[in-house]
PDB file of N, CA, C and O in Angstrom:
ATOM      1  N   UNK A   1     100.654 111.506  87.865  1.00  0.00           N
ATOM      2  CA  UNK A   1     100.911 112.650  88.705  1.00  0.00           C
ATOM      3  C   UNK A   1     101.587 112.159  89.987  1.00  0.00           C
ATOM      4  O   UNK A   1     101.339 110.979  90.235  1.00  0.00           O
ATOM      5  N   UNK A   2     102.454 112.843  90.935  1.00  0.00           N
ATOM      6  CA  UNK A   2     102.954 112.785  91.888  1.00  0.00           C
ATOM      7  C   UNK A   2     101.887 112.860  92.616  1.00  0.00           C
ATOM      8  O   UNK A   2     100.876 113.546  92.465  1.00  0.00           O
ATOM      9  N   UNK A   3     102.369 111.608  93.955  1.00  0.00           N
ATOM     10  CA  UNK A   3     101.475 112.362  95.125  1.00  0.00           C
ATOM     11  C   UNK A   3     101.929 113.301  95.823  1.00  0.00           C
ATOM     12  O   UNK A   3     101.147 113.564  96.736  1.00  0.00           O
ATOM     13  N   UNK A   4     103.026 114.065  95.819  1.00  0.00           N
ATOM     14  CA  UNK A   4     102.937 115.861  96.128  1.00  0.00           C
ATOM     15  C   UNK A   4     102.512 116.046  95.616  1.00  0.00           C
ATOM     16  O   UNK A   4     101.423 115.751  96.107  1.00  0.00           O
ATOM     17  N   UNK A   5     102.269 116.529  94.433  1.00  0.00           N
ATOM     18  CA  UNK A   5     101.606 117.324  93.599  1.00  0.00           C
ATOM     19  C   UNK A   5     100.328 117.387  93.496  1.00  0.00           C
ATOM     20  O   UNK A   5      99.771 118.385  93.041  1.00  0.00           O
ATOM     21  N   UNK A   6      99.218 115.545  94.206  1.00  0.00           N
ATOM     22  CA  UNK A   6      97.940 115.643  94.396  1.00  0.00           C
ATOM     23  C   UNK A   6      97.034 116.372  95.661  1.00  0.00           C
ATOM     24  O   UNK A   6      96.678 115.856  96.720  1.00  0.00           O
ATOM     25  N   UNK A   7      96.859 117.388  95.291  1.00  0.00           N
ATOM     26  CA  UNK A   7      96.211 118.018  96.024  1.00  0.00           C
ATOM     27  C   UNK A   7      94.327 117.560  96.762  1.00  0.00           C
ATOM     28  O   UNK A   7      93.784 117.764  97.848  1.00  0.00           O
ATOM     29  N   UNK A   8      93.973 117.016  95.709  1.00  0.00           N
ATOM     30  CA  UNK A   8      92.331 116.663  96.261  1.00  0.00           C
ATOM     31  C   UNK A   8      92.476 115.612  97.358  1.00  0.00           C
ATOM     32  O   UNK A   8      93.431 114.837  97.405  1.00  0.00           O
ATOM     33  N   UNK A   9      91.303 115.632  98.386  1.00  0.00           N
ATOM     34  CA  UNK A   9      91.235 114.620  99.040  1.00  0.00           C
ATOM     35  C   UNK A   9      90.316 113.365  98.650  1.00  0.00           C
ATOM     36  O   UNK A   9      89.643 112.781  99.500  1.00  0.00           O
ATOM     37  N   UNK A  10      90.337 113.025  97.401  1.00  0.00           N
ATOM     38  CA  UNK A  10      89.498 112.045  96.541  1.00  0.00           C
ATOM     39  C   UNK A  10      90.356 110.959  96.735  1.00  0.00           C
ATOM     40  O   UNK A  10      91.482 111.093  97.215  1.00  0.00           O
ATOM     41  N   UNK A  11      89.726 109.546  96.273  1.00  0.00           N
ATOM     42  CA  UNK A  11      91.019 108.559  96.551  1.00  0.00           C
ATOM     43  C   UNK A  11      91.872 108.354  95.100  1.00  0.00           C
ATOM     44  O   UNK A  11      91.634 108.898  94.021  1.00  0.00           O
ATOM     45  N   UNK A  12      92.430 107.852  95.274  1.00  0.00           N
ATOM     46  CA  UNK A  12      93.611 107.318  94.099  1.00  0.00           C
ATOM     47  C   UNK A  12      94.601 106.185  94.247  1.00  0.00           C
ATOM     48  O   UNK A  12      95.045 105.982  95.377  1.00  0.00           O
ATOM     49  N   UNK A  13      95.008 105.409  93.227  1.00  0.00           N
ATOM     50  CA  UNK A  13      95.617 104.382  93.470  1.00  0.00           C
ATOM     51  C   UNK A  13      97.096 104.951  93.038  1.00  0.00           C
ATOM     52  O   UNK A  13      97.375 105.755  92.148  1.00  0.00           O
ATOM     53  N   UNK A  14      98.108 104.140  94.137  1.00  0.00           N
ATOM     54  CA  UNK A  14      99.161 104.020  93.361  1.00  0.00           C
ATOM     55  C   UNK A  14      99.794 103.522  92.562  1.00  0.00           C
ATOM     56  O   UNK A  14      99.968 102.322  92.773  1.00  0.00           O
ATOM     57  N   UNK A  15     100.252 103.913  91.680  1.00  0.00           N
ATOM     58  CA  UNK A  15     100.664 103.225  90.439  1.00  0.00           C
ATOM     59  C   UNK A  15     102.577 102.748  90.538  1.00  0.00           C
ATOM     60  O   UNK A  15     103.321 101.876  90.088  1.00  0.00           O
ATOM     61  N   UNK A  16     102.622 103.436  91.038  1.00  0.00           N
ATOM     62  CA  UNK A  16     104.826 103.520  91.414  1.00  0.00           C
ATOM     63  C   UNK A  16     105.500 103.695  92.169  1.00  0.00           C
ATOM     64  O   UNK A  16     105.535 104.925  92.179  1.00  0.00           O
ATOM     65  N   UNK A  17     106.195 103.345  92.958  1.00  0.00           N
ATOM     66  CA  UNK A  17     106.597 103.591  94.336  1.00  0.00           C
ATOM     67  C   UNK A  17     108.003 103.405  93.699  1.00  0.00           C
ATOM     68  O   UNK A  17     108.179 102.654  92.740  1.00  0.00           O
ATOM     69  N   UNK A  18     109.002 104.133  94.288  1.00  0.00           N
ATOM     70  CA  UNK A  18     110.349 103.949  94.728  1.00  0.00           C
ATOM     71  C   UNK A  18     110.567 102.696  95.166  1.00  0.00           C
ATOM     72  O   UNK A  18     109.718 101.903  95.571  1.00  0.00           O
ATOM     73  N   UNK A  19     112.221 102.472  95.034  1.00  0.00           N
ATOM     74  CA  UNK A  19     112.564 101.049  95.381  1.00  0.00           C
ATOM     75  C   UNK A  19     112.973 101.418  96.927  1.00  0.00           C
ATOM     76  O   UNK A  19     114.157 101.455  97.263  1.00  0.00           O
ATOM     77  N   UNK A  20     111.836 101.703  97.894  1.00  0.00           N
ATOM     78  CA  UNK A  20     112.717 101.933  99.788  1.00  0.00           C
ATOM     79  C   UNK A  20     111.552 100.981 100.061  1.00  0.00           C
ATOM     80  O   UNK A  20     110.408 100.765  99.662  1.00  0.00           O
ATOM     81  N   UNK A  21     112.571 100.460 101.082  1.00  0.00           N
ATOM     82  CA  UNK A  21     112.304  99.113 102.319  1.00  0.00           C
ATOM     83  C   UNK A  21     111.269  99.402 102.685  1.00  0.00           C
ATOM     84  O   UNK A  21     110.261  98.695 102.724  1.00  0.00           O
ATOM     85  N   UNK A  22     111.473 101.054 103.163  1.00  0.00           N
ATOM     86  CA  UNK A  22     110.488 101.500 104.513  1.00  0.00           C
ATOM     87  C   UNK A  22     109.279 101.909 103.985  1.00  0.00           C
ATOM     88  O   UNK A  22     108.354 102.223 104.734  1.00  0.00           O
ATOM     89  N   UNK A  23     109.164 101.947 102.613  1.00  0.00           N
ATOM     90  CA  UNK A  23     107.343 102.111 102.471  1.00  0.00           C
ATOM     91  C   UNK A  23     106.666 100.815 102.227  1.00  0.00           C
ATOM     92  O   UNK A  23     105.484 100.631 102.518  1.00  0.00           O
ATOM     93  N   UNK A  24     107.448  99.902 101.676  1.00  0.00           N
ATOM     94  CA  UNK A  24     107.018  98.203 102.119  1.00  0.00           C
ATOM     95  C   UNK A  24     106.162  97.606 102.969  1.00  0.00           C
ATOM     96  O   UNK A  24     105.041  97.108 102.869  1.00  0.00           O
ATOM     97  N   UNK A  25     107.367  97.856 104.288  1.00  0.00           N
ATOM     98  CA  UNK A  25     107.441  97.961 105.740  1.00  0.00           C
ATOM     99  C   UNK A  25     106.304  99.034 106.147  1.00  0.00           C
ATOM    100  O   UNK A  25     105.683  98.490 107.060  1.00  0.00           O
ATOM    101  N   UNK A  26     105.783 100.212 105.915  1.00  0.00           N
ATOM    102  CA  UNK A  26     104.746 100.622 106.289  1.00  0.00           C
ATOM    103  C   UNK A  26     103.136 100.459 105.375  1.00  0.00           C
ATOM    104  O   UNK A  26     102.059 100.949 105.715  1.00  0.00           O
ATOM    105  N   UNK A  27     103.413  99.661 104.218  1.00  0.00           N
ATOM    106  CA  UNK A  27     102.441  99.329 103.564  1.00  0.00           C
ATOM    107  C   UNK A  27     101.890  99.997 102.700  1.00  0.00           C
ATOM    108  O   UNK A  27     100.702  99.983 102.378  1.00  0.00           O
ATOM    109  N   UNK A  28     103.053 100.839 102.137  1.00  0.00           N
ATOM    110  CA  UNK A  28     102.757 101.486 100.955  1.00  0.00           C
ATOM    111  C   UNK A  28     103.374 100.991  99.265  1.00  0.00           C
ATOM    112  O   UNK A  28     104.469 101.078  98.709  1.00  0.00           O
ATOM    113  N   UNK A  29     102.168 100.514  98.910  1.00  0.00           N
ATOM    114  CA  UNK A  29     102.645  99.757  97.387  1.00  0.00           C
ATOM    115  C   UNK A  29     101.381 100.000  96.034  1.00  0.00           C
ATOM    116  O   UNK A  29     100.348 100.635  95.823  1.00  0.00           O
ATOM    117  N   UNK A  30     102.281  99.039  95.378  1.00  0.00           N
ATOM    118  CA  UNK A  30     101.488  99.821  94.314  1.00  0.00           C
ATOM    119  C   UNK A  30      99.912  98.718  94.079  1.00  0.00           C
ATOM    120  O   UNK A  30      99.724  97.504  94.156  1.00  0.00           O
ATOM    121  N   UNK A  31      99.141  99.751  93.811  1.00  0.00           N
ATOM    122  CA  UNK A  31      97.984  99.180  93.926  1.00  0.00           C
ATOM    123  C   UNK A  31      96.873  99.499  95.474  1.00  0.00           C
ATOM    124  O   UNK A  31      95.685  99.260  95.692  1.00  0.00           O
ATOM    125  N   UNK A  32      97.675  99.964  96.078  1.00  0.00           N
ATOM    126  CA  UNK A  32      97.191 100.607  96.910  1.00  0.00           C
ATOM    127  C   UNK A  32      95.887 101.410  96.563  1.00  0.00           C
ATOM    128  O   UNK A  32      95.857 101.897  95.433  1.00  0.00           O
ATOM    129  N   UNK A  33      94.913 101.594  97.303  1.00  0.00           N
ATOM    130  CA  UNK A  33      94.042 102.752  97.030  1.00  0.00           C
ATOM    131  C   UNK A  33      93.909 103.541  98.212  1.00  0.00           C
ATOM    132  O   UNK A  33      93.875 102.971  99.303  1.00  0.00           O
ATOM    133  N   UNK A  34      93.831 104.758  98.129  1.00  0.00           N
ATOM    134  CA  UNK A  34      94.135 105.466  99.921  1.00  0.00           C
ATOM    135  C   UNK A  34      93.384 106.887  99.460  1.00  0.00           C
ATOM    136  O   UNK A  34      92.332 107.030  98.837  1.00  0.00           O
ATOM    137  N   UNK A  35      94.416 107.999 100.053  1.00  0.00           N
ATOM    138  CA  UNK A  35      93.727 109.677 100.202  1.00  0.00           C
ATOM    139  C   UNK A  35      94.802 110.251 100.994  1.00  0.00           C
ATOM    140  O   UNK A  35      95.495 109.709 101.854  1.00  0.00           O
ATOM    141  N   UNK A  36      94.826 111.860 100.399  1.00  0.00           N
ATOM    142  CA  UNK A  36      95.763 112.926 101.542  1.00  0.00           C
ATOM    143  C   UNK A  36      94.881 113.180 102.318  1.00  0.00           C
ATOM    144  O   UNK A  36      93.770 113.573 101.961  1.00  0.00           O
ATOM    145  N   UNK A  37      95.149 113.040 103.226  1.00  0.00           N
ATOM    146  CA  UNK A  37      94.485 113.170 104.473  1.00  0.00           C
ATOM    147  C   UNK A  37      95.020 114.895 104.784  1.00  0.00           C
ATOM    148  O   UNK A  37      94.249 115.836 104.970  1.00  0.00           O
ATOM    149  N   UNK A  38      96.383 114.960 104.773  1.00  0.00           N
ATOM    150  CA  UNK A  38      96.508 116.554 105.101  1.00  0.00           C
ATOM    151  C   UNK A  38      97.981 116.444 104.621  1.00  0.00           C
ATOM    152  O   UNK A  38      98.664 115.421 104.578  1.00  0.00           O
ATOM    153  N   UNK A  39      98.357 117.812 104.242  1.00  0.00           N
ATOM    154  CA  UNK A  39      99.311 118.355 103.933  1.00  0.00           C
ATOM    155  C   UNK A  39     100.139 119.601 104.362  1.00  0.00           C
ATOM    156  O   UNK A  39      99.792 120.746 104.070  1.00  0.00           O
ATOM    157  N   UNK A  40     101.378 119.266 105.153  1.00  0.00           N
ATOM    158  CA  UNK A  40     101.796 120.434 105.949  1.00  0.00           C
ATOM    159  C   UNK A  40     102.399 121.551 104.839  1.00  0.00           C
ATOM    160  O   UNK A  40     102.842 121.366 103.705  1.00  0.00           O
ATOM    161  N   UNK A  41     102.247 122.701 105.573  1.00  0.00           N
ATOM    162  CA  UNK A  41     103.112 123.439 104.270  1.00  0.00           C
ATOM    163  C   UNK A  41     104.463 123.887 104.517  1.00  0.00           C
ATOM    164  O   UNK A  41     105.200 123.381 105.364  1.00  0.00           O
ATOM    165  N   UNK A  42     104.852 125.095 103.566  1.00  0.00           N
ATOM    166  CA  UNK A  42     105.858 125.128 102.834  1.00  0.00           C
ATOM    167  C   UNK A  42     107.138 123.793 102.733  1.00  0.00           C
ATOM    168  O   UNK A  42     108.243 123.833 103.274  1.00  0.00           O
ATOM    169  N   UNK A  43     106.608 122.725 101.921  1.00  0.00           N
ATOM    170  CA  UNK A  43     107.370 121.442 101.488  1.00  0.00           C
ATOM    171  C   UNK A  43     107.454 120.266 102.565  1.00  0.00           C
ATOM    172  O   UNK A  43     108.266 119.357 102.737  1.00  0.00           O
ATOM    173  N   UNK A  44     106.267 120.660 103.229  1.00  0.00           N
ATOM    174  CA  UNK A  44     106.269 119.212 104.750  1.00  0.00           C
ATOM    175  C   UNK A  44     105.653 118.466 104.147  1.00  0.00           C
ATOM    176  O   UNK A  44     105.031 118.635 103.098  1.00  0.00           O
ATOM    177  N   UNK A  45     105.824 117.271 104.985  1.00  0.00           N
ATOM    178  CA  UNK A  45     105.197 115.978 104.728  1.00  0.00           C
ATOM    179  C   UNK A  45     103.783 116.140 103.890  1.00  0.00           C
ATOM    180  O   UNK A  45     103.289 117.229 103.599  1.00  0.00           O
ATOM    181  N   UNK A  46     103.247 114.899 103.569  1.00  0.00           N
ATOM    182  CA  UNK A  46     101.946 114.360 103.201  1.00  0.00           C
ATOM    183  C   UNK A  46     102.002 113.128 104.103  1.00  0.00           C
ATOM    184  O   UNK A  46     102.898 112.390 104.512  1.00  0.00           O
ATOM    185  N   UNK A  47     100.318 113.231 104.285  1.00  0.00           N
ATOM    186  CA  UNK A  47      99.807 112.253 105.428  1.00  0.00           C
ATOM    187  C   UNK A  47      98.629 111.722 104.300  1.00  0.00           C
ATOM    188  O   UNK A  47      97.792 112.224 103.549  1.00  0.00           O
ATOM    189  N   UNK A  48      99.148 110.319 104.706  1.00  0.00           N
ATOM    190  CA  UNK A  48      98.092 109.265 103.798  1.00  0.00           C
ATOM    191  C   UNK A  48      97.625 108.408 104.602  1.00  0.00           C
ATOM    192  O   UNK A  48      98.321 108.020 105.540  1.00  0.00           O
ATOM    193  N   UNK A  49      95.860 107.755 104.328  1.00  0.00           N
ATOM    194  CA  UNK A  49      95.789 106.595 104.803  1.00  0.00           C
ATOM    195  C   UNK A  49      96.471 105.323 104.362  1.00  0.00           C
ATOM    196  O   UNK A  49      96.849 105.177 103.200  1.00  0.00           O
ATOM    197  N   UNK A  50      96.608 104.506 105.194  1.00  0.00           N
ATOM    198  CA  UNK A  50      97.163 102.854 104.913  1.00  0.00           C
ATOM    199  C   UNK A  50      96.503 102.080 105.661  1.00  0.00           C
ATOM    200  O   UNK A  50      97.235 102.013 106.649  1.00  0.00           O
ATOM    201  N   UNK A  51      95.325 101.240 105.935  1.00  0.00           N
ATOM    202  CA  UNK A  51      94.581 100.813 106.345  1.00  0.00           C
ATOM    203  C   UNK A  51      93.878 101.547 107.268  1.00  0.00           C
ATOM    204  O   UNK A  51      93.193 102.461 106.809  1.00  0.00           O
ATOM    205  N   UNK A  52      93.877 101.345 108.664  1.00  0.00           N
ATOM    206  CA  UNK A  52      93.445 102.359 109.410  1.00  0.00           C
ATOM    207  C   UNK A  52      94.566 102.658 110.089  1.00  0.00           C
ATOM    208  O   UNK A  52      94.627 102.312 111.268  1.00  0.00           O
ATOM    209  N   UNK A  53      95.239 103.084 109.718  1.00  0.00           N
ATOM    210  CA  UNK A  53      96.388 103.825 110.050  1.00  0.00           C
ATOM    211  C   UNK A  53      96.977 105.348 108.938  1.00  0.00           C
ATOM    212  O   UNK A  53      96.924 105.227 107.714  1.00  0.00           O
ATOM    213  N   UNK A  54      97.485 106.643 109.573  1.00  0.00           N
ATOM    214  CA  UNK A  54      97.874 107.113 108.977  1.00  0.00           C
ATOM    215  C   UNK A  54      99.809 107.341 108.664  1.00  0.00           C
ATOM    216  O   UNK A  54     100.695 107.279 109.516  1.00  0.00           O
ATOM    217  N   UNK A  55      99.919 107.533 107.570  1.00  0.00           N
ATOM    218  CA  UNK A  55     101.194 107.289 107.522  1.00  0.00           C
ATOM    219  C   UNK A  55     101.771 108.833 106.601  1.00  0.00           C
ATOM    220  O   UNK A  55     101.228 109.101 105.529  1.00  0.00           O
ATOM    221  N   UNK A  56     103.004 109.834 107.222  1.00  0.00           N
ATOM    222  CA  UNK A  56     103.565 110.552 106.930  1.00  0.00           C
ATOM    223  C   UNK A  56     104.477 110.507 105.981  1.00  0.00           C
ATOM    224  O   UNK A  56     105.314 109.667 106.311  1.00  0.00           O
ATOM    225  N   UNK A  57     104.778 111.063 104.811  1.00  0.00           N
ATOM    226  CA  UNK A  57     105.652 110.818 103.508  1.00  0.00           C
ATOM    227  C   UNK A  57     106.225 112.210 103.487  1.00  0.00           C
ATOM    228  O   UNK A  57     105.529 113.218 103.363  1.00  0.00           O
ATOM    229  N   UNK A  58     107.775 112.205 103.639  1.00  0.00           N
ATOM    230  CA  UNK A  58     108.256 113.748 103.209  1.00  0.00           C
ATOM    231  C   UNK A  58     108.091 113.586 101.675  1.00  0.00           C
ATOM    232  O   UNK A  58     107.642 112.678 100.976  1.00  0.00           O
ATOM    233  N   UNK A  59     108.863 115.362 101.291  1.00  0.00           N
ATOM    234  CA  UNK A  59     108.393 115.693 100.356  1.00  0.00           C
ATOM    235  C   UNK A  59     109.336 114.928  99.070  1.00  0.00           C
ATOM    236  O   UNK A  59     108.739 114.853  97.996  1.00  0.00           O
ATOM    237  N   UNK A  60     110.613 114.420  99.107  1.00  0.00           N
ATOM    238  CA  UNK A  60     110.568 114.027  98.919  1.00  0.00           C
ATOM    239  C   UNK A  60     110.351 112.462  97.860  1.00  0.00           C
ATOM    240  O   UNK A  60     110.447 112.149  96.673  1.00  0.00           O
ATOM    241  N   UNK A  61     110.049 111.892  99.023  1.00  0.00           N
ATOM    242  CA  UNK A  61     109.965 110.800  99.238  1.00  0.00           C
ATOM    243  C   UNK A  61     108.406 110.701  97.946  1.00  0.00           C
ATOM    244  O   UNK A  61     108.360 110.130  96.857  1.00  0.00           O
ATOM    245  N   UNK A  62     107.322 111.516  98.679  1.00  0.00           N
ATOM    246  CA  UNK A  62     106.080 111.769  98.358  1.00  0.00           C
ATOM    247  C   UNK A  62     106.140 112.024  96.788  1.00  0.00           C
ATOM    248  O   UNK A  62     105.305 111.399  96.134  1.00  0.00           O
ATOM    249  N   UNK A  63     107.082 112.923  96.039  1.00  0.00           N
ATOM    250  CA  UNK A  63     107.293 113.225  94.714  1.00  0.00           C
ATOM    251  C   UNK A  63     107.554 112.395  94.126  1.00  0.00           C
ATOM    252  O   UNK A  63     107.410 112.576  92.917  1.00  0.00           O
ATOM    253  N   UNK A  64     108.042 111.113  94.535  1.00  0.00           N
ATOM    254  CA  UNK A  64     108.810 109.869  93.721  1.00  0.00           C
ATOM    255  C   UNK A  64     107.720 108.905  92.936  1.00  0.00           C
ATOM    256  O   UNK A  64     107.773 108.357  91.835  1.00  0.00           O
ATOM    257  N   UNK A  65     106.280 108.941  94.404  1.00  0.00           N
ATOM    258  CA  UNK A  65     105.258 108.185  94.093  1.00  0.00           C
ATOM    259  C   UNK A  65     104.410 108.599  92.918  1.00  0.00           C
ATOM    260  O   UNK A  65     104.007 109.755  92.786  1.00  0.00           O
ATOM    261  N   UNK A  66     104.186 107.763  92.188  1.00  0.00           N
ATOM    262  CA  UNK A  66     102.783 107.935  91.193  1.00  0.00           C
ATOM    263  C   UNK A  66     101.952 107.866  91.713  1.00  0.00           C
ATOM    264  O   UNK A  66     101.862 107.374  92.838  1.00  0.00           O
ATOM    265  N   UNK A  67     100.666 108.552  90.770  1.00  0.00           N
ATOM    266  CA  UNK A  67      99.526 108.021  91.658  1.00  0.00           C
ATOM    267  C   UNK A  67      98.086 108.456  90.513  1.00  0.00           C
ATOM    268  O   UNK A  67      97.957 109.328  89.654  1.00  0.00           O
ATOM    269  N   UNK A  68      97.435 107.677  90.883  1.00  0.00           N
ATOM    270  CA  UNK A  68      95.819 107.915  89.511  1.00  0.00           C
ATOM    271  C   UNK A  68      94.819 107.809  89.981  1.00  0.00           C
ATOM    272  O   UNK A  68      94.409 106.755  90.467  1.00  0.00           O
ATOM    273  N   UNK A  69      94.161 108.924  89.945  1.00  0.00           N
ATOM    274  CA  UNK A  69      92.849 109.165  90.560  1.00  0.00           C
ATOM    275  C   UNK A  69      91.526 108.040  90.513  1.00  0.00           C
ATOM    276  O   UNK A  69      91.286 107.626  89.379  1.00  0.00           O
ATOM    277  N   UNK A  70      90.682 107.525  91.575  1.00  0.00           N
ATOM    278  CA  UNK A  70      90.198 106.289  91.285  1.00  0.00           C
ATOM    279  C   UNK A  70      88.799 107.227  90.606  1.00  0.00           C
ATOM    280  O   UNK A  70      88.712 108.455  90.631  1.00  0.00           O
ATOM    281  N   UNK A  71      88.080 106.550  90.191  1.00  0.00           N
ATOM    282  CA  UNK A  71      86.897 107.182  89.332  1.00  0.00           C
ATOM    283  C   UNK A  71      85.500 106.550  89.911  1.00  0.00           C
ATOM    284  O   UNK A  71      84.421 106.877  89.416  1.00  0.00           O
TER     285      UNK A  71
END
């Protein structure tokens, strides 16, 4: 599933990221385990944790990522 498309605030790992620099560079990869923290609407960003930091993903950007719910 996309992480647009994940709506729960449960965690999940990522499984796929796009080939951009800048989620590298902000520490978004695969294997990651994180959470939506919040979601603006009609087609705004998603806000994820990345350590203790939060990090904003347009939409996008956000649709490209995989992602699998941790259990």
């Amino acid at each position: 599933m996309s992480l647009y498309k994940y709506k729960k605030k449960n965690s999940f790992v990522i499984k796929e990221i796009p080939n951009i620099q800048l989620l590298k560079s902000l520490g978004v990869c695969v294997g990651l385990v994180t959470m939506v923290v919040s979601r603006m609407p009609l087609g705004g960003p998603v806000l994820i944790t990345v350590g203790k930091r939060q990090v904003a993903l347009g939409k996008e950007i956000a649709d490209k990522i995989l992602v699998e719910e941790v259990c």
